[in-house]
PDB file of N, CA, C and O in Angstrom, chain B, residues numbered from 101:
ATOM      1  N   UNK B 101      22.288 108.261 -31.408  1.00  0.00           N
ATOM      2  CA  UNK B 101      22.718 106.939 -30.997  1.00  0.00           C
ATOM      3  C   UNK B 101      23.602 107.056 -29.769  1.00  0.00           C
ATOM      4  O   UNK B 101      24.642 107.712 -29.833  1.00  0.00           O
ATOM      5  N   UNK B 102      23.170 106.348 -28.477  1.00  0.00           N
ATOM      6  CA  UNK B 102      23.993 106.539 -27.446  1.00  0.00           C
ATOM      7  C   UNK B 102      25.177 105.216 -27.513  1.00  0.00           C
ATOM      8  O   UNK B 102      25.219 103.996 -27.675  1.00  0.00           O
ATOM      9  N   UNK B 103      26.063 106.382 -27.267  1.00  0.00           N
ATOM     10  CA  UNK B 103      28.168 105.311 -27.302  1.00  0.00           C
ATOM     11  C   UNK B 103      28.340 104.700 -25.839  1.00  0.00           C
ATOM     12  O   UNK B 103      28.247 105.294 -24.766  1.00  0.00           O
ATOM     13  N   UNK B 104      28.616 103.355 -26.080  1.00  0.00           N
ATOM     14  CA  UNK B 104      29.040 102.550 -25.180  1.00  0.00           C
ATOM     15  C   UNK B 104      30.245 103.370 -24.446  1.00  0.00           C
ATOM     16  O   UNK B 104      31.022 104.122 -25.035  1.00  0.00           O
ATOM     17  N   UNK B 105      30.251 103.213 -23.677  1.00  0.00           N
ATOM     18  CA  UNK B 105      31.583 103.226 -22.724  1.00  0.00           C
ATOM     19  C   UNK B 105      33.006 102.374 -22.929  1.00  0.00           C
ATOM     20  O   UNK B 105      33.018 101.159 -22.730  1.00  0.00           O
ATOM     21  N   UNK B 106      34.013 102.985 -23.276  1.00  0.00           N
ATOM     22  CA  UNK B 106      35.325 102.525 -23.323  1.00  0.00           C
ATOM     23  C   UNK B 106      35.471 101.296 -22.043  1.00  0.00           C
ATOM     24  O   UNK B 106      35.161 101.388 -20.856  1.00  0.00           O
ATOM     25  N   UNK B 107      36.080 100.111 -22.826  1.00  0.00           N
ATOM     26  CA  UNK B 107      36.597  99.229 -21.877  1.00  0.00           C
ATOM     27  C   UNK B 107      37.545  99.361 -20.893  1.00  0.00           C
ATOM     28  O   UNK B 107      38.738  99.502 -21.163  1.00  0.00           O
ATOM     29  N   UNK B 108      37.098  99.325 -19.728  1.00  0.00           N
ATOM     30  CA  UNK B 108      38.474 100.001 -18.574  1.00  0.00           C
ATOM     31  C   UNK B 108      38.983  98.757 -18.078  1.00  0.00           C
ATOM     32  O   UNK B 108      38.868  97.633 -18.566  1.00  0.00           O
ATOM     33  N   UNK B 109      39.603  99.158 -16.959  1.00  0.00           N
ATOM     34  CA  UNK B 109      40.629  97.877 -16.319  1.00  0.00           C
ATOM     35  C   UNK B 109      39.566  96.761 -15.416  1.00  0.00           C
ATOM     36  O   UNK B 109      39.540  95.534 -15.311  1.00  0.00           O
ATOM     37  N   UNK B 110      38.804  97.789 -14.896  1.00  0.00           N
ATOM     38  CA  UNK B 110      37.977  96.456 -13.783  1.00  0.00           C
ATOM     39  C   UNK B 110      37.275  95.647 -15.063  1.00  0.00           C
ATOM     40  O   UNK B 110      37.131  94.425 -15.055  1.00  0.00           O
ATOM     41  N   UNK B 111      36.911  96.403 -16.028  1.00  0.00           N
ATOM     42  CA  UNK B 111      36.199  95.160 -17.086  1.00  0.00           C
ATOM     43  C   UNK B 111      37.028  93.976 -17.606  1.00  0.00           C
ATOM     44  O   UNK B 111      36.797  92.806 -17.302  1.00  0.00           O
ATOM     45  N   UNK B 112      38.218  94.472 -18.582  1.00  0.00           N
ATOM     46  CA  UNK B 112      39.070  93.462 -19.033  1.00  0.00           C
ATOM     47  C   UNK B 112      39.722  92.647 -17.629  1.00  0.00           C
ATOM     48  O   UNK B 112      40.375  91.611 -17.758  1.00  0.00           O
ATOM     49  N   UNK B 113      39.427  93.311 -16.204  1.00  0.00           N
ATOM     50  CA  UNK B 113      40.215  91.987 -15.517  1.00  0.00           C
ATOM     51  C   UNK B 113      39.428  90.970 -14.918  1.00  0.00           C
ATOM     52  O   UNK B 113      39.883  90.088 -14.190  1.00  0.00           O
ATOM     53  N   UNK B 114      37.627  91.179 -15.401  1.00  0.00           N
ATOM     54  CA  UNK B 114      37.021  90.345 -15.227  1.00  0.00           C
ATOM     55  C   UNK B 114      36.057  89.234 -16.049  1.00  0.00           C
ATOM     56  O   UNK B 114      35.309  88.283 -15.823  1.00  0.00           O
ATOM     57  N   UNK B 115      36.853  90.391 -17.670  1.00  0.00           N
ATOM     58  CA  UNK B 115      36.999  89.043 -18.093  1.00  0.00           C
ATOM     59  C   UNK B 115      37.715  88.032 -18.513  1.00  0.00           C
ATOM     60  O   UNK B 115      38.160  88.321 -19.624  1.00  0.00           O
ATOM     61  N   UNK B 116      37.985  87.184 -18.241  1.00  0.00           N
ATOM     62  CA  UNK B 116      38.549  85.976 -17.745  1.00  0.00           C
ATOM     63  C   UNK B 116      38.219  85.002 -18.810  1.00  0.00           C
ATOM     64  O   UNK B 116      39.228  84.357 -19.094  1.00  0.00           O
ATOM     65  N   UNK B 117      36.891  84.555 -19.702  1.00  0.00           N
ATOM     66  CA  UNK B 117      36.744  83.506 -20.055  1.00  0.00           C
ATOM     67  C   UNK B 117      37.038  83.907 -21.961  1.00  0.00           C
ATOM     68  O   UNK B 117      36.713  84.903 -22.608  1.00  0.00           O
ATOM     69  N   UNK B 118      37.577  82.975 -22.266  1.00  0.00           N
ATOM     70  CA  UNK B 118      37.516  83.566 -24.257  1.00  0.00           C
ATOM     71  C   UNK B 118      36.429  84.147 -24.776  1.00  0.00           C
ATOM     72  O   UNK B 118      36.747  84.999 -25.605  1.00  0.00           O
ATOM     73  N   UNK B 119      34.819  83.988 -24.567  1.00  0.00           N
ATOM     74  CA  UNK B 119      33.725  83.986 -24.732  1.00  0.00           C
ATOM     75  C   UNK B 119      33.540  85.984 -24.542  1.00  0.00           C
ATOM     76  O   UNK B 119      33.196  86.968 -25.197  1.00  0.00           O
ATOM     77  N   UNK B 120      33.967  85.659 -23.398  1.00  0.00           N
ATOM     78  CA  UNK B 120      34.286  87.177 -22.616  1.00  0.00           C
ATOM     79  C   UNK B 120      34.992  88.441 -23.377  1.00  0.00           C
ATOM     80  O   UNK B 120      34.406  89.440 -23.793  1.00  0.00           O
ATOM     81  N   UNK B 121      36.329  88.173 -23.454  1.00  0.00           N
ATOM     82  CA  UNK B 121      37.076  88.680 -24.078  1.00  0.00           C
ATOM     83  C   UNK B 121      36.572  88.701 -25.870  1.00  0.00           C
ATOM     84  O   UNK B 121      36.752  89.633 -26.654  1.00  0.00           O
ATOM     85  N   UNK B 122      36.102  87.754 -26.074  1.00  0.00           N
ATOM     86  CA  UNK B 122      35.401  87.857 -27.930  1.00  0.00           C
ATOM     87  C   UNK B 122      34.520  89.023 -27.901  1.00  0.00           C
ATOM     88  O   UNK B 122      34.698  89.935 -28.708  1.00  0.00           O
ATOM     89  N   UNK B 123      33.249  89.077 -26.725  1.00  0.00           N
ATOM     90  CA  UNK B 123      32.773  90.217 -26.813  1.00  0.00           C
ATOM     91  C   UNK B 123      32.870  91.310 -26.143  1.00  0.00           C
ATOM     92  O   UNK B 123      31.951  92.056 -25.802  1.00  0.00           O
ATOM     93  N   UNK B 124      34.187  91.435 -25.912  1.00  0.00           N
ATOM     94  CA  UNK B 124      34.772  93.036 -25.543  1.00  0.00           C
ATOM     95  C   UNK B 124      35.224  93.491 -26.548  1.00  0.00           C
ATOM     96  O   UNK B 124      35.044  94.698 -26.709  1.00  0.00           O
ATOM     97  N   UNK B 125      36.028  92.683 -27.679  1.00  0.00           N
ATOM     98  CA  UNK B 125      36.761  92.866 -28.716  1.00  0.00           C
ATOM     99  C   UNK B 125      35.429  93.252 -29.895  1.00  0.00           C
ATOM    100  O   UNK B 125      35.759  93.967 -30.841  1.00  0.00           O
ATOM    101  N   UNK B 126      33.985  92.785 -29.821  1.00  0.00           N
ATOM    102  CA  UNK B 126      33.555  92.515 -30.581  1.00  0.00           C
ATOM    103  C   UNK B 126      32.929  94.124 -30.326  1.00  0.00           C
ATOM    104  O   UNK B 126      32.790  95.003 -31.177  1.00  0.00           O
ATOM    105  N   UNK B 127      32.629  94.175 -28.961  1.00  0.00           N
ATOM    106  CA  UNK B 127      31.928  95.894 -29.374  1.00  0.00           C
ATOM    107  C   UNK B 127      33.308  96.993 -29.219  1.00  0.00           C
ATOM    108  O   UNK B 127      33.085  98.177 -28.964  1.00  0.00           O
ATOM    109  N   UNK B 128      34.045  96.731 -29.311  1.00  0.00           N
ATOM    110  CA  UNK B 128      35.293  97.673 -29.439  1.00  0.00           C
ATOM    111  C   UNK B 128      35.155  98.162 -30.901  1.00  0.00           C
ATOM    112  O   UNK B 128      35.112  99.332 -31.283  1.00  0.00           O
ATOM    113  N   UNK B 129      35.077  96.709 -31.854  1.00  0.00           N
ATOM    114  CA  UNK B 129      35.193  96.865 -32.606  1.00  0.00           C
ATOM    115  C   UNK B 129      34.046  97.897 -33.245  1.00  0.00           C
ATOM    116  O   UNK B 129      34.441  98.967 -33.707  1.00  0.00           O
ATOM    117  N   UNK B 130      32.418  97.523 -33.273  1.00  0.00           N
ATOM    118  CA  UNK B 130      31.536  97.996 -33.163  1.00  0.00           C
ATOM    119  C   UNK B 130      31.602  99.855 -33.330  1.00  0.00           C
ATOM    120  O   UNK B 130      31.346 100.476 -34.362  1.00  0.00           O
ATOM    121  N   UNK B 131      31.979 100.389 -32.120  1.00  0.00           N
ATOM    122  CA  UNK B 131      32.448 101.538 -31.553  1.00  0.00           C
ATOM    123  C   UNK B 131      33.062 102.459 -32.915  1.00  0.00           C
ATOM    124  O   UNK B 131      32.589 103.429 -33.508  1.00  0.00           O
ATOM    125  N   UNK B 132      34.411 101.625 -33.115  1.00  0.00           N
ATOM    126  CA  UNK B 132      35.829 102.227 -33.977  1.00  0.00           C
ATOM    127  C   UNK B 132      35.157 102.221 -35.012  1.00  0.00           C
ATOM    128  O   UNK B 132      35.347 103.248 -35.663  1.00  0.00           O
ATOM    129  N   UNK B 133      34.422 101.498 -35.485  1.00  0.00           N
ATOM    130  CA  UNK B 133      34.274 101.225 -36.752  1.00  0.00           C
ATOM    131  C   UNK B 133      33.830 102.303 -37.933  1.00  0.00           C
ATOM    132  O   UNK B 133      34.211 102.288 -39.104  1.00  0.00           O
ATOM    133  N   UNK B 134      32.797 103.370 -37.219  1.00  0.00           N
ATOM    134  CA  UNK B 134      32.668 104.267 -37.891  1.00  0.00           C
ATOM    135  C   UNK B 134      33.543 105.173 -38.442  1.00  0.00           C
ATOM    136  O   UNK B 134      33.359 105.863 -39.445  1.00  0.00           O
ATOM    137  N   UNK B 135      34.720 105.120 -37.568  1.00  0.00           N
ATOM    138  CA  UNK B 135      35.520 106.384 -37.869  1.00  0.00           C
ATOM    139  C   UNK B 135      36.230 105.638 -39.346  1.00  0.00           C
ATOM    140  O   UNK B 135      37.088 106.330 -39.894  1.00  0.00           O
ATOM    141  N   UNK B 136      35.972 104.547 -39.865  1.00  0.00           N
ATOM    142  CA  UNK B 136      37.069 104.310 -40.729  1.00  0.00           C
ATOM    143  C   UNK B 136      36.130 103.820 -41.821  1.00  0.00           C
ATOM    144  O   UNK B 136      35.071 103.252 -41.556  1.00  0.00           O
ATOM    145  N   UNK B 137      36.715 104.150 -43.523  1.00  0.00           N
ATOM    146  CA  UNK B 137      36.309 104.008 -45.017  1.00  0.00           C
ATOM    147  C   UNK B 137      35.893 102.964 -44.987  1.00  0.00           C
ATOM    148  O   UNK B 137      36.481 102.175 -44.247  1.00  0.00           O
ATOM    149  N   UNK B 138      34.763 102.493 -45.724  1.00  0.00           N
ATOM    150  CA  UNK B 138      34.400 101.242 -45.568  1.00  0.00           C
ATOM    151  C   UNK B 138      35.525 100.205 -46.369  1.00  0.00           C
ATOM    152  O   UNK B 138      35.605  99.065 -45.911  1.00  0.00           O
ATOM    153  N   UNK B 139      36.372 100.550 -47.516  1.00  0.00           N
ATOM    154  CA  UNK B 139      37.388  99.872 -47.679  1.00  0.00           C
ATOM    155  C   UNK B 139      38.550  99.290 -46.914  1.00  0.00           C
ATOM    156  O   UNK B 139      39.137  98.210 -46.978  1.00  0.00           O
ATOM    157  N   UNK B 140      38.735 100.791 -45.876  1.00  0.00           N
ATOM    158  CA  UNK B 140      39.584 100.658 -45.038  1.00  0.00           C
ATOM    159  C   UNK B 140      38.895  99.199 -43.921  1.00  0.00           C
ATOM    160  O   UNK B 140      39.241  98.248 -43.221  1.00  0.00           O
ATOM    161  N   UNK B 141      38.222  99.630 -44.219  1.00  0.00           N
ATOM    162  CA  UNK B 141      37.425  98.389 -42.642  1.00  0.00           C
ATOM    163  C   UNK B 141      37.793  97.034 -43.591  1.00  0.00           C
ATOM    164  O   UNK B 141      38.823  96.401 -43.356  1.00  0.00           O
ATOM    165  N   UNK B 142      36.922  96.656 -44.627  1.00  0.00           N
ATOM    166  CA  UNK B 142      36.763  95.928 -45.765  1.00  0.00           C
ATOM    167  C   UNK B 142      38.444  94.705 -45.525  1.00  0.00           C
ATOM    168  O   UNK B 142      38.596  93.486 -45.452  1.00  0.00           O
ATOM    169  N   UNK B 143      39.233  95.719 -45.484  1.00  0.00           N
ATOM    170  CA  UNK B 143      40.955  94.836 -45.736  1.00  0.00           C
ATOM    171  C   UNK B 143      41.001  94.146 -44.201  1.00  0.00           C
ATOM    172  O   UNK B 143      41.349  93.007 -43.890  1.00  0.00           O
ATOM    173  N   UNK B 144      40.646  94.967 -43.572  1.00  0.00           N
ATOM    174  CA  UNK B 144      41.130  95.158 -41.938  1.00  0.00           C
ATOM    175  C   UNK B 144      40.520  93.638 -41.725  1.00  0.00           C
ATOM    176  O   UNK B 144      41.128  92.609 -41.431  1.00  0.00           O
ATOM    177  N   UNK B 145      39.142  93.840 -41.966  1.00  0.00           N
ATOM    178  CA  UNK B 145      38.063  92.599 -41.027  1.00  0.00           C
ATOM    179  C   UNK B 145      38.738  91.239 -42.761  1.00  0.00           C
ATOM    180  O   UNK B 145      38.986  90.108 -42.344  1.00  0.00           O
ATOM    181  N   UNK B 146      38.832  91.313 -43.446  1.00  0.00           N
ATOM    182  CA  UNK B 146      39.308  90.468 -44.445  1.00  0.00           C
ATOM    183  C   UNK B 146      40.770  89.558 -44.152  1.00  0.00           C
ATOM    184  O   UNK B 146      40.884  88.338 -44.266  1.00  0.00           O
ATOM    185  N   UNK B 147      41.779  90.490 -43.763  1.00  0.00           N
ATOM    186  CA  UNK B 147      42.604  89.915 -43.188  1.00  0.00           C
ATOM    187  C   UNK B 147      42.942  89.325 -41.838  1.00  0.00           C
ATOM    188  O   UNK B 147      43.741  88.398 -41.708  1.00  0.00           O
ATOM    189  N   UNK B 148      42.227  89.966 -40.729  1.00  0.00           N
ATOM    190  CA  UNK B 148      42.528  90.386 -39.059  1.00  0.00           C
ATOM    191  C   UNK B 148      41.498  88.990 -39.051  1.00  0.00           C
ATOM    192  O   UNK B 148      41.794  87.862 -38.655  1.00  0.00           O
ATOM    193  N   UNK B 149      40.045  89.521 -39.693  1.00  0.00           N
ATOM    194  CA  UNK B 149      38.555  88.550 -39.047  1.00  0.00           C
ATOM    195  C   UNK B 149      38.762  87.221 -39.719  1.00  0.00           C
ATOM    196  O   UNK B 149      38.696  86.202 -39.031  1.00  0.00           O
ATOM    197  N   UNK B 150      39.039  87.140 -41.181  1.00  0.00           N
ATOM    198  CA  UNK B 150      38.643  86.202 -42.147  1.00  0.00           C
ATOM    199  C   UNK B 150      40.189  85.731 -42.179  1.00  0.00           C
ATOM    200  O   UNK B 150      40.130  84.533 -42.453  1.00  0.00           O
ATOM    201  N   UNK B 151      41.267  86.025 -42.060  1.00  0.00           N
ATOM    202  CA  UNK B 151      42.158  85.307 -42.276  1.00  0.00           C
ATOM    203  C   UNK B 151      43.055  84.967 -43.845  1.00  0.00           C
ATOM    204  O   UNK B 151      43.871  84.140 -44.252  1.00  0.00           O
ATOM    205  N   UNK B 152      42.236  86.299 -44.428  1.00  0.00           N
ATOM    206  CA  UNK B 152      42.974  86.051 -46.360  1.00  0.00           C
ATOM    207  C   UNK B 152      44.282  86.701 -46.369  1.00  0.00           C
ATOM    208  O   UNK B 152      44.525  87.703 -45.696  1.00  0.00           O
ATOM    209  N   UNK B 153      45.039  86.177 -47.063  1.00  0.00           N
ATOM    210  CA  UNK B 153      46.577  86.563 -47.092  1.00  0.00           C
ATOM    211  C   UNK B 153      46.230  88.259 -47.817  1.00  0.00           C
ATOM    212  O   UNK B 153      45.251  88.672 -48.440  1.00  0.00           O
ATOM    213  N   UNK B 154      47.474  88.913 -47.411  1.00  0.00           N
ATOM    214  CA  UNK B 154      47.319  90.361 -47.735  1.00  0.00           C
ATOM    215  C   UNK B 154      47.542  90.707 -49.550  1.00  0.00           C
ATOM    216  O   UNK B 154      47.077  91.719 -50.075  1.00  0.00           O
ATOM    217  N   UNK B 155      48.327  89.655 -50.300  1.00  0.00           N
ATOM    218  CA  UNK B 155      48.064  90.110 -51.921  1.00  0.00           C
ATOM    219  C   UNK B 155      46.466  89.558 -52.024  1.00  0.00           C
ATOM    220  O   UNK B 155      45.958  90.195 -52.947  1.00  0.00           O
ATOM    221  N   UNK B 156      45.699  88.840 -51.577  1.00  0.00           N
ATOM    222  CA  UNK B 156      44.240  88.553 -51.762  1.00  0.00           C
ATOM    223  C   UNK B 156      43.360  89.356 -51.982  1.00  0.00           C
ATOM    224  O   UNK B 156      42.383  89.463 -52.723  1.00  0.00           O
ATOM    225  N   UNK B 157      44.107  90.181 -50.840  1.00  0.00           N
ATOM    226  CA  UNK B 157      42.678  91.412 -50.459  1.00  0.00           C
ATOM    227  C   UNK B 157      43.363  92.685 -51.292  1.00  0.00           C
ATOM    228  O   UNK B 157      42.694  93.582 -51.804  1.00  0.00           O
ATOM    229  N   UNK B 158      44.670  92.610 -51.330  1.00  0.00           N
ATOM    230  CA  UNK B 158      44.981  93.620 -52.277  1.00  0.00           C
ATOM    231  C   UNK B 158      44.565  93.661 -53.925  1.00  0.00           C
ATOM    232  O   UNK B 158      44.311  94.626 -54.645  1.00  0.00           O
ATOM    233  N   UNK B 159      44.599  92.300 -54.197  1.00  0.00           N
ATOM    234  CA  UNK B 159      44.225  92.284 -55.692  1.00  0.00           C
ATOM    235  C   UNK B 159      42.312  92.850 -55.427  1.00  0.00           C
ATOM    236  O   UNK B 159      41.845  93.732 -56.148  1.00  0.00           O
ATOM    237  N   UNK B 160      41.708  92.370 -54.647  1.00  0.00           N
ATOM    238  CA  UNK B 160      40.238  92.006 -54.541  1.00  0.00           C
ATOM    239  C   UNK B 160      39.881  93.297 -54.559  1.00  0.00           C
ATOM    240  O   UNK B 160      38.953  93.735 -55.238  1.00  0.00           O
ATOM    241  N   UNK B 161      40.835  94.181 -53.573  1.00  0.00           N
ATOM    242  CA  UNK B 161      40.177  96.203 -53.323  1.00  0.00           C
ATOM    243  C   UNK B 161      41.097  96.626 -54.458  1.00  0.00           C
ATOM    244  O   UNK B 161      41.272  97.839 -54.337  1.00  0.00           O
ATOM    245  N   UNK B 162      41.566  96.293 -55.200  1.00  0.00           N
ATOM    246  CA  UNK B 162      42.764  97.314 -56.219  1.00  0.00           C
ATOM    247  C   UNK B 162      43.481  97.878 -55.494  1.00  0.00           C
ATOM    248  O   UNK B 162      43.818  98.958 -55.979  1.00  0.00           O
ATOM    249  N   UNK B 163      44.138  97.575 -53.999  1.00  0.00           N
ATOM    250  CA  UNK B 163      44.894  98.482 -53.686  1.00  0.00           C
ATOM    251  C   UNK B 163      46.359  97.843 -53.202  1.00  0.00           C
ATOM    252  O   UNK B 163      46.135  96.710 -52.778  1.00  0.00           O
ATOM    253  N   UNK B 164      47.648  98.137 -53.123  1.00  0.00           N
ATOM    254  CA  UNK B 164      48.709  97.595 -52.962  1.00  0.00           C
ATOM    255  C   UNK B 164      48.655  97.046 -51.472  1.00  0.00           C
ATOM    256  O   UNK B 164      48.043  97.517 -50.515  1.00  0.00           O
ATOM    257  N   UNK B 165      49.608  95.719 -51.552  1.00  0.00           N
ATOM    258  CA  UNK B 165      49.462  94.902 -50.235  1.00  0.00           C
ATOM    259  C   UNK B 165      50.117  96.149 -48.812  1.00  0.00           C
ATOM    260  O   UNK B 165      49.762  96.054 -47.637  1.00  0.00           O
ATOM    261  N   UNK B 166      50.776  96.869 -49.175  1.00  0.00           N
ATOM    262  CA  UNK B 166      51.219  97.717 -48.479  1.00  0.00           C
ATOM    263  C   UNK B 166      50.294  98.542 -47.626  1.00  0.00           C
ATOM    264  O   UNK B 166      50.259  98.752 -46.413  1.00  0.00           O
ATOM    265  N   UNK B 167      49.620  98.911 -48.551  1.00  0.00           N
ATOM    266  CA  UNK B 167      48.012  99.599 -48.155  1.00  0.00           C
ATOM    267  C   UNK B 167      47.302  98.276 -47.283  1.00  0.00           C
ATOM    268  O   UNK B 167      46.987  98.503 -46.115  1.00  0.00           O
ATOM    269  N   UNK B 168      47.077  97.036 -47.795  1.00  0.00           N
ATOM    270  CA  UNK B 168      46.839  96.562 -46.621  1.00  0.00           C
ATOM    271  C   UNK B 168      46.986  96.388 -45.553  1.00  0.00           C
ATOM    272  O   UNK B 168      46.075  96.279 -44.733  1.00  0.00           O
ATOM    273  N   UNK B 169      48.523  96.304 -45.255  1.00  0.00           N
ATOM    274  CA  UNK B 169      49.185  96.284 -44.528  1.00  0.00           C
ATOM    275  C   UNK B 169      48.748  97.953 -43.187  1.00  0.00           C
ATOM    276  O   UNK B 169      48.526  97.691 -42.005  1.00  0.00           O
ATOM    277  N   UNK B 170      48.724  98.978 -43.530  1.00  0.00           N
ATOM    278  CA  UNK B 170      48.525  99.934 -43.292  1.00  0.00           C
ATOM    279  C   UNK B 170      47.446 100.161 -42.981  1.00  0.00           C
ATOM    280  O   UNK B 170      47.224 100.867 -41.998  1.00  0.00           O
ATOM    281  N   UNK B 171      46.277  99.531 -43.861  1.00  0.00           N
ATOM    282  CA  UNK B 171      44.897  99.881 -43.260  1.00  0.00           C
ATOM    283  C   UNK B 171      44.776  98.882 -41.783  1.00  0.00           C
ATOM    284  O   UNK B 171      44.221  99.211 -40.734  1.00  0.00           O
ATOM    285  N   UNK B 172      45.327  97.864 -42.022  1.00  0.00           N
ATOM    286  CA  UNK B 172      45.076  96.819 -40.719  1.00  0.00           C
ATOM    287  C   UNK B 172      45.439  97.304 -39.288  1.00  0.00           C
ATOM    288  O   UNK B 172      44.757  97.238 -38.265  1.00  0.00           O
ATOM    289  N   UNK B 173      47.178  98.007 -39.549  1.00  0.00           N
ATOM    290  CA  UNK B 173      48.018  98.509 -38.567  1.00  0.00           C
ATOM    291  C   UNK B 173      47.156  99.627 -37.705  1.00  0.00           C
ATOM    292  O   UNK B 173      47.185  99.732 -36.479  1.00  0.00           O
ATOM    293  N   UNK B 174      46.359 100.462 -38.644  1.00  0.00           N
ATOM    294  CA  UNK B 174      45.923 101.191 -38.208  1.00  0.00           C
ATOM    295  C   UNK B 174      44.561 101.007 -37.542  1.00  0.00           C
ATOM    296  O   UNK B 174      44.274 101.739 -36.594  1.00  0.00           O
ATOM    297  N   UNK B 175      43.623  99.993 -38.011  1.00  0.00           N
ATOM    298  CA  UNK B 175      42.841  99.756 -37.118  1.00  0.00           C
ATOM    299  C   UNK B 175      42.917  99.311 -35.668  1.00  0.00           C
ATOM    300  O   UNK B 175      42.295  99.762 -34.706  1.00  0.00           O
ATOM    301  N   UNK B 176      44.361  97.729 -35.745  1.00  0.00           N
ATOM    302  CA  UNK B 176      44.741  97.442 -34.657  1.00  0.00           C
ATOM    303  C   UNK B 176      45.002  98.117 -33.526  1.00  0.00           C
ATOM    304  O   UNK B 176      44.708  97.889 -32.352  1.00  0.00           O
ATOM    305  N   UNK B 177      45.904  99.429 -34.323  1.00  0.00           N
ATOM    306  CA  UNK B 177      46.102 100.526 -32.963  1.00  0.00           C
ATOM    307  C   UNK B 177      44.647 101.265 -32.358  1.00  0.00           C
ATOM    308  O   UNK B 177      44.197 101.422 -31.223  1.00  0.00           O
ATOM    309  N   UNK B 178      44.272 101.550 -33.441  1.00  0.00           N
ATOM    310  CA  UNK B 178      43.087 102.070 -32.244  1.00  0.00           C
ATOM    311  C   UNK B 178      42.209 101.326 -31.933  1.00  0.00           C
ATOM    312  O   UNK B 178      41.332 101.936 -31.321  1.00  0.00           O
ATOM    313  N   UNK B 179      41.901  99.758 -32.116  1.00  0.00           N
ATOM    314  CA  UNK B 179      41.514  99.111 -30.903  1.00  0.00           C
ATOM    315  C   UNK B 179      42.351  98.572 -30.057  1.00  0.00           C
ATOM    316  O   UNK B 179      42.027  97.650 -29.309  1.00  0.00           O
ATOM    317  N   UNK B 180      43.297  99.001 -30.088  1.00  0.00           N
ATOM    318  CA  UNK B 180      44.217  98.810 -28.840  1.00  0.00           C
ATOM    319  C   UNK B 180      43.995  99.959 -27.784  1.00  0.00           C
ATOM    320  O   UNK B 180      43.809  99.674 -26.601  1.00  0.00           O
ATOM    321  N   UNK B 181      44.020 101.313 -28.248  1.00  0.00           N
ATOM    322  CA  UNK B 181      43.650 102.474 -27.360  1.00  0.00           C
ATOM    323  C   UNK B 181      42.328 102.236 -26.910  1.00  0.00           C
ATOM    324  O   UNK B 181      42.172 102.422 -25.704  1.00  0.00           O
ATOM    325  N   UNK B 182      41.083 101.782 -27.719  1.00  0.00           N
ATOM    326  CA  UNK B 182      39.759 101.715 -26.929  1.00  0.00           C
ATOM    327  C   UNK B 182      39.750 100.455 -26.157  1.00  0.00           C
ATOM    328  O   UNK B 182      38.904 100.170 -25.309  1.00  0.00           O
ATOM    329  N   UNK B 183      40.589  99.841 -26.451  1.00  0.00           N
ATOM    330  CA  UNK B 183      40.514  98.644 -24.847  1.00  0.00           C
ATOM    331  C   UNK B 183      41.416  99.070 -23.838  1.00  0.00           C
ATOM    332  O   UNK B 183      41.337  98.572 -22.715  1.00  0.00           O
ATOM    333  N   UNK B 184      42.227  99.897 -24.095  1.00  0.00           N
ATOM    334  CA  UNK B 184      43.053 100.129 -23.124  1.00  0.00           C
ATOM    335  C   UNK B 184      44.746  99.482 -22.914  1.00  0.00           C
ATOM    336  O   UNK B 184      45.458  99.323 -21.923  1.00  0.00           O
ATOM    337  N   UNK B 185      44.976  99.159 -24.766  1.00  0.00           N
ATOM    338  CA  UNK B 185      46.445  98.464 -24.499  1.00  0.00           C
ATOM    339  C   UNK B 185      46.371  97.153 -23.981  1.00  0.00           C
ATOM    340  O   UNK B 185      47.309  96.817 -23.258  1.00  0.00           O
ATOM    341  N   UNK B 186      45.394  96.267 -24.201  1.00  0.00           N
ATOM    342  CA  UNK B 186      45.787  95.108 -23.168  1.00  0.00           C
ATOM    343  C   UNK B 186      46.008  93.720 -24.415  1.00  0.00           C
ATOM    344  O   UNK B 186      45.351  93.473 -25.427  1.00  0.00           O
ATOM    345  N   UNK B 187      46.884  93.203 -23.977  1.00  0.00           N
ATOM    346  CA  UNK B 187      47.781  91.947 -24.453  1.00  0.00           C
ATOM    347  C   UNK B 187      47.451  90.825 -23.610  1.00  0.00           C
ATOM    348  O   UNK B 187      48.010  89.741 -23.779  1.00  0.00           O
TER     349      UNK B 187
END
């Protein structure tokens, strides 16, 4: 399977429109995704994508909201490194 290319600066500064930015975020996500448990993903896209409060998804995976908390943190950061940090 051939890997997309990391989002660099001339990309994120051209895109400009929300539409844009949804699908930079969307194959970032794409990319990262393998490296992480499918549970781990499971909390991440549950809370981050879907918006369920963190005892939700903790009762739902058996695992403490803390752990949610942790699985999320940790995805966030490394799609922050494959876009390149941008806010």
């Amino acid at each position: 399977m051939q890997e997309l290319p990391n989002a660099d600066e001339s990309n994120l500064e051209e895109a400009t429109s929300p539409d844009q930015m949804k699908q930079l975020l969307h194959r970032a996500m794409e990319q990262v995704r393998p490296e992480f448990e499918e549970k781990t993903w499971r909390a991440f896209e549950r809370s981050v994508v879907e918006g369920h409060s963190t005892q939700t998804i903790a009762v739902e995976l058996s695992i403490s909201p803390a752990t949610v908390r942790q699985y999320r943190a940790r995805i966030l950061r490394r799609l922050r490194r494959q876009l390149g940090d941008i806010d």
